[in-house]
N, CA, C and O atoms as CSV, one atom per row, in Angstrom:
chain,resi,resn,atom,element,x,y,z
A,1,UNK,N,N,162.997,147.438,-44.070
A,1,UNK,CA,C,162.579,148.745,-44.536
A,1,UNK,C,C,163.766,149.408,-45.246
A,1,UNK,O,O,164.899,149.560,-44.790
A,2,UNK,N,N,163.370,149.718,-46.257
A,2,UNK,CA,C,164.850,150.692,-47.295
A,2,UNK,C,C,164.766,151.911,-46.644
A,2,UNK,O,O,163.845,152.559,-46.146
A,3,UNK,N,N,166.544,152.132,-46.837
A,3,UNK,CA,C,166.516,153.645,-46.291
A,3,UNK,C,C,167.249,154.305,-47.006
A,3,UNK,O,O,167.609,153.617,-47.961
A,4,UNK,N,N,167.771,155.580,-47.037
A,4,UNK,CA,C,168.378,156.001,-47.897
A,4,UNK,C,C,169.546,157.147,-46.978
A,4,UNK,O,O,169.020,157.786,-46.067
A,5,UNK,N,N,170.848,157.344,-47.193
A,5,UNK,CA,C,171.563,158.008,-46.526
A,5,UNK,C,C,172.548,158.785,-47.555
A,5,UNK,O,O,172.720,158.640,-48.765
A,6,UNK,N,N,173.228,159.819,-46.442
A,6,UNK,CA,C,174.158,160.438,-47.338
A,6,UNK,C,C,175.086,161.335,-46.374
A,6,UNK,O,O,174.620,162.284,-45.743
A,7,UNK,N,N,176.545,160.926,-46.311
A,7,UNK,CA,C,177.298,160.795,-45.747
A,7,UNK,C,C,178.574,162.012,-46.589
A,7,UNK,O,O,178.969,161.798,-47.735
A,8,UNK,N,N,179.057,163.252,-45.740
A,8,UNK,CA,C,180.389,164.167,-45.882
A,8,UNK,C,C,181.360,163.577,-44.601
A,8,UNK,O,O,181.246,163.220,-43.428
A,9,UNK,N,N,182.538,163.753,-45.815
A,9,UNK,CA,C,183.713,163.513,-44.893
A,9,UNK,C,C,184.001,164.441,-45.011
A,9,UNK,O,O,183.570,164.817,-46.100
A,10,UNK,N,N,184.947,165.776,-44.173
A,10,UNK,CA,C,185.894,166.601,-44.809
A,10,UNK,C,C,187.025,166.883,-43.449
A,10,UNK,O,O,186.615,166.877,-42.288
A,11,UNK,N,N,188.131,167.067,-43.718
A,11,UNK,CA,C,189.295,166.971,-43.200
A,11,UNK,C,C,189.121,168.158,-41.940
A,11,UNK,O,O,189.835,168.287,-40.945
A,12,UNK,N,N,188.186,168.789,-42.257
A,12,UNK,CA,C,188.304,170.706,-41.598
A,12,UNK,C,C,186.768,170.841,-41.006
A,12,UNK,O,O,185.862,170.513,-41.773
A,13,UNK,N,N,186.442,171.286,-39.741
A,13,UNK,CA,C,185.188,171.500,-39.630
A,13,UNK,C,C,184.136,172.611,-40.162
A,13,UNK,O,O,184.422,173.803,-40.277
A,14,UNK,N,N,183.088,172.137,-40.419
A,14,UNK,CA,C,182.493,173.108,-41.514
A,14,UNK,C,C,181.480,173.333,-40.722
A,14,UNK,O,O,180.952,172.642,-39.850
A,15,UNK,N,N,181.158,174.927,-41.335
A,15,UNK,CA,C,180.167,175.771,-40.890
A,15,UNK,C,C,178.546,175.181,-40.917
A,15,UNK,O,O,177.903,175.018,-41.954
A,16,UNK,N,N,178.204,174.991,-39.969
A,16,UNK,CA,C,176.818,174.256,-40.401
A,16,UNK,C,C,175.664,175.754,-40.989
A,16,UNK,O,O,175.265,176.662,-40.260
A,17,UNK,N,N,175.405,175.602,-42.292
A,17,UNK,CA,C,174.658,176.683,-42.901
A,17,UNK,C,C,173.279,175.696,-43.425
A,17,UNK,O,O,173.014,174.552,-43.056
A,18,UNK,N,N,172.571,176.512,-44.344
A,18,UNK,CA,C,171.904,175.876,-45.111
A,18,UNK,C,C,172.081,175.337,-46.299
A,18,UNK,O,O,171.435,174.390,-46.748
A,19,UNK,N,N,173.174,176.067,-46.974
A,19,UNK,CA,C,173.799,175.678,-48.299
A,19,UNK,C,C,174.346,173.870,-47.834
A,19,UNK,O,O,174.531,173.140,-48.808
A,20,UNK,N,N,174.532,173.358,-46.694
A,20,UNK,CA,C,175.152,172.510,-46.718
A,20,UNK,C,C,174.055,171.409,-45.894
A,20,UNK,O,O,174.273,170.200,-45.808
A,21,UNK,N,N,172.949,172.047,-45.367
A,21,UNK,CA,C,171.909,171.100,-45.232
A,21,UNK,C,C,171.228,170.721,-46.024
A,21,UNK,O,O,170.424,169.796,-45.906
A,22,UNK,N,N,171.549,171.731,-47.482
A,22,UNK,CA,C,170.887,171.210,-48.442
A,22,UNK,C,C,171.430,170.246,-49.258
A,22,UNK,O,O,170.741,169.422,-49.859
A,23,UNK,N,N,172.682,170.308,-49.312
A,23,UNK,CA,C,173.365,169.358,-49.756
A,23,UNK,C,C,173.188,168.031,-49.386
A,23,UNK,O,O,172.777,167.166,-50.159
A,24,UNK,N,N,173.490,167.845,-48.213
A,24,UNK,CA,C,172.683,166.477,-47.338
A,24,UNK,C,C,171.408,165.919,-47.704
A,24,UNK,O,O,171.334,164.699,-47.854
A,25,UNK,N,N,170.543,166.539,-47.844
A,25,UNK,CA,C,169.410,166.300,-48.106
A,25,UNK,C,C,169.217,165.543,-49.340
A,25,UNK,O,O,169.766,166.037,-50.325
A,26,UNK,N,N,168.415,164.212,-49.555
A,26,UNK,CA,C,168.204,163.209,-50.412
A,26,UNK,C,C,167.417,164.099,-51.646
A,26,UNK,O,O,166.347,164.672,-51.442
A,27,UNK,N,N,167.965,164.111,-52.656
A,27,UNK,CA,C,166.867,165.260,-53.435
A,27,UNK,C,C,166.273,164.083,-54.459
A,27,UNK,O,O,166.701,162.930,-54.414
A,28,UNK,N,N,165.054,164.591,-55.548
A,28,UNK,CA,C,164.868,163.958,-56.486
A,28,UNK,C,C,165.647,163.647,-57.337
A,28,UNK,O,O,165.258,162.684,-57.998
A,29,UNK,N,N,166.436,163.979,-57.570
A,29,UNK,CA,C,167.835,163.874,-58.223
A,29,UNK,C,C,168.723,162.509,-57.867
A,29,UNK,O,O,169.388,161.817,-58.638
A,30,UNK,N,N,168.500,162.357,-56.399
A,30,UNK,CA,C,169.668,161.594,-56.057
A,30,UNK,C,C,168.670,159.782,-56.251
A,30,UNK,O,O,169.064,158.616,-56.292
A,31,UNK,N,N,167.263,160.455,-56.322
A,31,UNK,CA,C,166.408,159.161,-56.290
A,31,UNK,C,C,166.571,158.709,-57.400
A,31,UNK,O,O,166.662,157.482,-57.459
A,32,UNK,N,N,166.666,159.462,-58.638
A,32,UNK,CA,C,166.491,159.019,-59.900
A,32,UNK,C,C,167.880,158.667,-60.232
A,32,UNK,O,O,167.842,158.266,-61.395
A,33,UNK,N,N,169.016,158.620,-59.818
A,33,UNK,CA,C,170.309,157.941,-60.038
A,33,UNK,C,C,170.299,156.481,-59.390
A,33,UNK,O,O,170.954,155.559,-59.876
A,34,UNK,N,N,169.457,156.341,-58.188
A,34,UNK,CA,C,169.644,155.295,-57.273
A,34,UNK,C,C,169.127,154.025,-58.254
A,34,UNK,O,O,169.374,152.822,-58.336
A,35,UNK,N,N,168.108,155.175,-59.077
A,35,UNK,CA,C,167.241,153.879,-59.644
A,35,UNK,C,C,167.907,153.373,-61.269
A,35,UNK,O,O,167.857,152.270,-61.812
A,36,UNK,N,N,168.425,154.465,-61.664
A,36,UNK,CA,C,169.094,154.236,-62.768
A,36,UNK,C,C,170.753,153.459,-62.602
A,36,UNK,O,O,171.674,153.471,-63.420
A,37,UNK,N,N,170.701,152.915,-61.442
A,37,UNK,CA,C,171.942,152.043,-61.027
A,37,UNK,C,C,170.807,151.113,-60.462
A,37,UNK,O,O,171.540,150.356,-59.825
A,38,UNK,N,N,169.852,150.749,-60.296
A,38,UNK,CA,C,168.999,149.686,-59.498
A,38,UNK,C,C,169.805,149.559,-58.229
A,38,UNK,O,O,170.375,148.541,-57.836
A,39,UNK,N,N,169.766,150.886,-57.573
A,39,UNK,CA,C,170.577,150.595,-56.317
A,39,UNK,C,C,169.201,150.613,-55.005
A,39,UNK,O,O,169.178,150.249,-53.829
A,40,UNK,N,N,168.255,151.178,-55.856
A,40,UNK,CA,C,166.813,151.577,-55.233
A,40,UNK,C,C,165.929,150.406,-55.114
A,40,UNK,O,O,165.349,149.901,-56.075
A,41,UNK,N,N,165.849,149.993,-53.897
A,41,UNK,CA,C,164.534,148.641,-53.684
A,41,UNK,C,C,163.702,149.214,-52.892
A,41,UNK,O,O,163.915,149.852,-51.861
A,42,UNK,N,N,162.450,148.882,-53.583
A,42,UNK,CA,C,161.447,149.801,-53.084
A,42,UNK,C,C,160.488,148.314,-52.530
A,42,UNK,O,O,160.399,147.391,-53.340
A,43,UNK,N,N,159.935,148.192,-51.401
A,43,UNK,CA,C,159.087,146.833,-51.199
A,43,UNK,C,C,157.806,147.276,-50.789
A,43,UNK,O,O,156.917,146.458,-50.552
């Protein structure tokens, strides 16, 4: 099963807000790069 992830490192602990759950979050954006690198297998 494909999955898709997305991973922050940062040196300092950060405020958990929404600005930064959104960030996390897989957007359409990040789908249409995956695929324009054929990094995206869809079965």
């Amino acid at each position: 099963m494909p999955i898709a992830t997305k991973m922050l490192f940062s040196k300092v602990i950060l405020e958990e807000n929404e600005e930064l759950v959104n960030q996390l979050k897989i957007s359409k954006e990040d789908i249409r790069i995956l695929r324009s690198y054929n990094m995206l297998s869809i079965m």
